[in-house]
N, C-alpha and C positions, 0 to 999 in steps of 0.2 A: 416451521411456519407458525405464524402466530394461529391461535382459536379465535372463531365467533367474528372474525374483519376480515375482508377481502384480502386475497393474498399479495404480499410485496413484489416487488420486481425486484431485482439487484444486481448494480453496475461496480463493475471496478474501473476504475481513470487507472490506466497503464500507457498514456500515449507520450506521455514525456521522454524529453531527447536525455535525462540526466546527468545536465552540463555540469553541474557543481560533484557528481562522482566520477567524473572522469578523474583518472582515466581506465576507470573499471567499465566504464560505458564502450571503450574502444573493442570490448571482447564479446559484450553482450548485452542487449538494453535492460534498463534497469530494472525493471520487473521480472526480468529472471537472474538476477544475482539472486543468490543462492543465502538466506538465514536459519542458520543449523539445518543447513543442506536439502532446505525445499526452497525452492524459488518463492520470492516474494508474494505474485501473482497467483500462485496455489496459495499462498496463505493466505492471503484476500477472502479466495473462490471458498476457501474451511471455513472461512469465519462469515461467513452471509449464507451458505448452503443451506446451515436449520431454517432461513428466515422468511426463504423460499420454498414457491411451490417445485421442488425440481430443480435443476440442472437448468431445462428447458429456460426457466424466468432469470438464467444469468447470463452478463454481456458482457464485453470487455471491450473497450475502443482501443484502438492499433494507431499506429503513424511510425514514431522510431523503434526501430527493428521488427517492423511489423510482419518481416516472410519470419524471421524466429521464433515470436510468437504466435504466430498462425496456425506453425506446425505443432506450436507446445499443449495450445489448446485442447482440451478436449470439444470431443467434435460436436454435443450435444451445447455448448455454451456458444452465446449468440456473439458475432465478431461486426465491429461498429470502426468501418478501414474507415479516414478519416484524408483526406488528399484535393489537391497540394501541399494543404497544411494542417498540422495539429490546431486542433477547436482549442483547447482549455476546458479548463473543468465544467464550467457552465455552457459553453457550445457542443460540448460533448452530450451533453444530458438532452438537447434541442437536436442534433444527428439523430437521436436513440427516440422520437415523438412518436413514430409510427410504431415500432417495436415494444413501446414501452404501453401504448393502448389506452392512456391516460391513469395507468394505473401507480399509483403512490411507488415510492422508488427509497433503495436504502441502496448507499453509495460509500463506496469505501476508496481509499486512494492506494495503489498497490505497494507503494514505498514507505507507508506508514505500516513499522511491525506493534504488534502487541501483543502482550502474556500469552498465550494458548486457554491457560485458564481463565481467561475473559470468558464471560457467557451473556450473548447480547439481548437475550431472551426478555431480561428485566428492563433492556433500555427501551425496546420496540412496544412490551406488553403495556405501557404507560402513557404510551405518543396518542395524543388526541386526533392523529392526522389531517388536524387542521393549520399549525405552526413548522416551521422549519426545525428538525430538534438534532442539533450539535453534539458529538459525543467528546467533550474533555479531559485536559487531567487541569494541578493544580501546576501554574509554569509562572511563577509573579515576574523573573527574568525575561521568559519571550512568551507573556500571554498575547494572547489574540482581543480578549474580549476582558479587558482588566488583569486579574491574575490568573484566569483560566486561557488554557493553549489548546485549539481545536485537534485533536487525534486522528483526525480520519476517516471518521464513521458519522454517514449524516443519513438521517431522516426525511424526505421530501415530499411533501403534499404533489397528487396528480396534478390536481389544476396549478401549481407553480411549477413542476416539470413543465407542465404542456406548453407555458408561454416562454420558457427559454427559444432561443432562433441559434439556428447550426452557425454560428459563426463566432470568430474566436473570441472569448470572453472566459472569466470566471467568476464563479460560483459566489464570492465576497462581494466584488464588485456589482455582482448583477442584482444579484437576490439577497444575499443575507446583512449587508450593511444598512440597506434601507429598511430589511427586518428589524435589524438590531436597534436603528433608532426609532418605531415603530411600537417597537415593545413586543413584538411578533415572534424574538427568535426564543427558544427554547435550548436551553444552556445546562448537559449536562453531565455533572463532574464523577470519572471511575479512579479509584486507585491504583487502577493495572497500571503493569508497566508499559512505555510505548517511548519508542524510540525512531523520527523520522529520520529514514537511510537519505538524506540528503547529499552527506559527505564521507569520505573513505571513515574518518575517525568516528561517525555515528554510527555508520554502515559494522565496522569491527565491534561497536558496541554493542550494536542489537546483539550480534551475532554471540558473544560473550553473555549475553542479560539471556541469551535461550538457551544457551550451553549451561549456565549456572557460574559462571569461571571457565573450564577447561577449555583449549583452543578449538578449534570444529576444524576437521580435518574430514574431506569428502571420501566416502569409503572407498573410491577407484585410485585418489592420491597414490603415489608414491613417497615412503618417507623412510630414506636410508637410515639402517644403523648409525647408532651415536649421536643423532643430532638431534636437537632436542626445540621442540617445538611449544610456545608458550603465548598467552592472550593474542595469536592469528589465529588465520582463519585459512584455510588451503581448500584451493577450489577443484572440481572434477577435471580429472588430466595433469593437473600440476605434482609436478616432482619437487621433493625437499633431499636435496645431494647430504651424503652419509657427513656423517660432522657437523653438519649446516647448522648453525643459532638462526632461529626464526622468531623473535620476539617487535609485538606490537607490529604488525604486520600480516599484510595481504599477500598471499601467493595465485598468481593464477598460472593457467599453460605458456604463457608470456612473458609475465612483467611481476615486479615485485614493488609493492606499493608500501611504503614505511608510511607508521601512523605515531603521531608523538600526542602524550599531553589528552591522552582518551579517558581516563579517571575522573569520574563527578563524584 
């Protein structure tokens, strides 16, 4: 938690149906696929835990596979069920008004992985908490804001929380583009690595970028003699049969999802 400022709140958006990783989404929603073998959503909850007072000021909104993650929760982190339908990032943050108490808010999206050796400590101890403050990398291909690509990790003043409305929208749309033209938004750039699991071939990449290389094979796997397992990823409960070539590829307890073309 930061010194000498009010303490943060901090939310992780895990309420996405995952439609672009299906169909790994058909086993379990997306926030808990598994990057080098902790679910996505615990990596969120690591990377915002110093920034908070506690456990207690973190929350997670639910919708797709919301009884899975309900149960994965710990019980001390605040759950934000979201029904009929999923808010979006910015209606999510307006569900969370009451909860959140008007107090300043660091948000993170749970399908965006990055380094472990990130330390957010520098982005937050800098924020005037009066601006929206974006965490980037450099992506001149799929930047968001020129050549910088938003990563994941935002900043949000109380009183711009507080005037989001529970209804479905997001976060670009609502707040940060009239920021951005504004001159309001606060834009800034990490060299970590950060990879969003959007699709099987990013999803295998993160997973590869936190392995260092080796394949990530969940330590309940099964993996018969001889076969030999290479840039996959094998998820809890999945068997790889004796002989089996497993290359560029997802194993779960189901399905096996081939990934081509994952090299940048």
């Amino acid at each position: 938690m930061t010194h000498g400022a009010e303490p943060l709140a901090g939310v992780v958006l895990a309420a996405g149906a995952g439609t672009r990783l299906w169909p790994l989404t058909l086993e379990r929603p997306k926030a808990l696929c598994p990057v080098g073998n902790t679910p996505l959503v615990d990596l969120a909850l690591e990377r915002l835990r110093p920034l908070v007072a506690g456990a207690a000021a973190l929350a997670v909104n639910l919708h797709h596979g919301a009884d899975l993650l309900d149960a994965h929760l710990p019980a001390d982190v605040h759950r934000s069920h979201e029904a009929p339908h999923a808010l979006g990032t910015a209606g999510a943050i307006g569900a969370l008004a009451a909860w959140l108490g008007g107090r300043d808010v660091v948000v993170a999206n749970a399908d965006a992985w990055l380094d472990r050796s990130l330390d957010l400590g520098g982005f937050v101890a800098g924020w005037d908490r009066e601006r929206t403050r974006l965490l980037c990398v450099d992506d001149p291909a799929r930047g968001d804001f020129g050549a910088l690509r938003y990563c994941g990790v935002a900043l949000i003043p109380g009183a711009v929380a507080a005037a989001m409305a529970p209804v479905p929208s997001g976060l670009y749309e609502v707040s940060w583009r009239g920021e951005r033209a504004a001159g309001r938004l606060d834009l800034v750039a990490t060299g970590a690595a950060f990879v969003d699991c959007g699709t099987p071939a990013d999803y295998l990449r993160a997973n590869l970028a936190a392995s260092g290389g080796p394949a990530v094979v969940a330590p309940d796997a099964v993996v018969g003699p001889g076969s030999r397992v290479e840039r996959a990823v094998v998820w809890p409960g999945a068997e790889v049969r004796a002989g089996e070539v497993l290359f560029d590829a997802i194993r779960t307890p189901s399905r096996t999802v081939l990934v081509r073309q994952t090299r940048r």
